[in-house]
C-alpha positions, 0 to 999 in steps of 0.5 A, spaced: 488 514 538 487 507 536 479 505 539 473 505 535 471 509 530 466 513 530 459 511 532 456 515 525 462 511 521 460 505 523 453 505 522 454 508 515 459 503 513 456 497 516 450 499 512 454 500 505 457 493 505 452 490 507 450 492 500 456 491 496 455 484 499 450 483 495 454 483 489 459 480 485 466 478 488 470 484 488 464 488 490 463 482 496 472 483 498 470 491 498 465 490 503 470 485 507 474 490 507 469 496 508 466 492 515 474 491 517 475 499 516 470 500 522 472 494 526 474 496 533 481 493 531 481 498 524 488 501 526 492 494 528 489 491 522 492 496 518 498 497 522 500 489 519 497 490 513 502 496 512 508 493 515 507 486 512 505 488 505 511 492 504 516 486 505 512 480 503 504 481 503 501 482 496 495 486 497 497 493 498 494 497 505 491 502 501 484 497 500 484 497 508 486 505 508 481 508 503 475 504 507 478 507 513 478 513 511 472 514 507 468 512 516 472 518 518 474 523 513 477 528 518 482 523 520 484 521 514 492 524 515 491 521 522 490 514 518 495 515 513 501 518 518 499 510 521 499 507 515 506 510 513 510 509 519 508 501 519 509 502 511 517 504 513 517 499 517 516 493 514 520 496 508 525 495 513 525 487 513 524 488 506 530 491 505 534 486 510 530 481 506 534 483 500 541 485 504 542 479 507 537 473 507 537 473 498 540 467 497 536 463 503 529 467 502 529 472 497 529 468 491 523 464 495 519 469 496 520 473 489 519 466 486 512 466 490 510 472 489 511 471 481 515 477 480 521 475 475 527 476 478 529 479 471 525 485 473 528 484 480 535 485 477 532 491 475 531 495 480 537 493 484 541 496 478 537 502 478 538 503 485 545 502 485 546 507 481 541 512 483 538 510 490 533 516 489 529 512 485 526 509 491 522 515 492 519 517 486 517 507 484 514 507 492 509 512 489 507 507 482 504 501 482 510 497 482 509 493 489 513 495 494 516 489 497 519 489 490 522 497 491 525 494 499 528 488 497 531 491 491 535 497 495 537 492 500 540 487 494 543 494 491 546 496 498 543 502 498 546 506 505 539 505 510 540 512 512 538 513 504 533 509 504 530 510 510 529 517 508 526 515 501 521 510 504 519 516 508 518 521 502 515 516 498 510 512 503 509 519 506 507 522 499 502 516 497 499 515 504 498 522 507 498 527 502 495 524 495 490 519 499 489 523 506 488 529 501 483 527 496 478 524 501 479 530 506 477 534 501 472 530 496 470 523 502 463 523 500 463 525 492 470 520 493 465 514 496 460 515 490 465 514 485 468 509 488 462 504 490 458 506 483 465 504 478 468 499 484 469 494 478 472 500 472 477 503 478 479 495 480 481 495 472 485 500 472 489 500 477 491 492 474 492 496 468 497 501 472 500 496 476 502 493 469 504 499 466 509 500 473 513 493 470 513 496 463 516 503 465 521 499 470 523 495 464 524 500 460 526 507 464 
């Protein structure tokens, strides 16, 4: 399950960052990327990707998990059912990160991530109260390191929030991405790599607009 992609999506995806690098920065990191998704060890890469990234690690896997999908497109829920499961459980550590390491750890790594605990405070008030909220912010761009960390401050039951990482990474990962590069992989591709700069620019914007409505839902 975990062995080399396709020959066919390797050759293609190898010759697609080699032109990407030749352009600027975000189209050089695409293509770093891009050469990581058709590496014999795409699926581990992306397996610690998920898992750190939903504790502590700042890029999100989805730049790991859309290259990959885009080499093979008729594995595309394949890689977004790995990407959930390594999703979930990193959201473990995150969780317990929040629980009972916050003082000795939390506060640091909030501190080094340069997420303000104000809105970190938001959340654990939110989940308290209402701890179905995980599945519906683990769909936005609001980190997610942020969603796990906040639930297990706000003591939510890990059954609960075991269930609701599992709806959302589930629905992010398999149903919206693995769905839409099943159905449209190349005309996908083509947007992606002719607006690649726009469509960074706009998910920067929708991870700002994920803070605005976390303040003010």
């Amino acid at each position: 399950m975990l062995g080399r992609p396709a020959a066919k999506g390797w050759s293609f995806m190898t010759e697609r960052a080699n032109v990407a690098g030749n352009g600027g920065f975000i189209r050089r990191l695409y293509a770093w990327f891009t050469a990581r998704a058709s590496s014999p060890h795409a699926w581990w890469i992306l397996a610690v990707m998920s898992f750190a990234e939903a504790s502590f690690f700042p890029i999100p896997p989805d730049v790991m998990v859309l290259p990959m999908m885009l080499a093979n497109r008729k594995r595309a829920f394949a890689i977004g059912a790995w990407c959930t499961l390594w999703s979930v459980m990193g959201g473990m550590l995150g969780y317990a990160i929040g629980a009972l390491f916050w003082k000795t750890f939390g506060v640091w790594l909030i501190g080094v991530l340069h997420i303000p605990l104000s809105e970190v405070e938001a959340l654990r008030a939110r989940y308290a109260a209402h701890a179905y909220f995980i599945a519906v912010q683990g769909l936005t761009p609001v980190p997610y390191k942020l969603v796990t960390i906040s639930a297990g401050l706000a003591n939510v039951p890990f059954a609960a929030f075991m269930l609701y990482s599992a709806i959302t990474r589930s629905l992010r990962f398999i149903v919206l991405e693995g769905t839409l590069v099943y159905l449209f992989g190349d005309k996908a591709r083509e947007i992606l790599e002719r607006y690649l700069e726009v469509a960074l620019v706009v998910f920067l914007i929708l991870v700002v607009l994920g803070f605005v409505l976390l303040r003010y839902m």
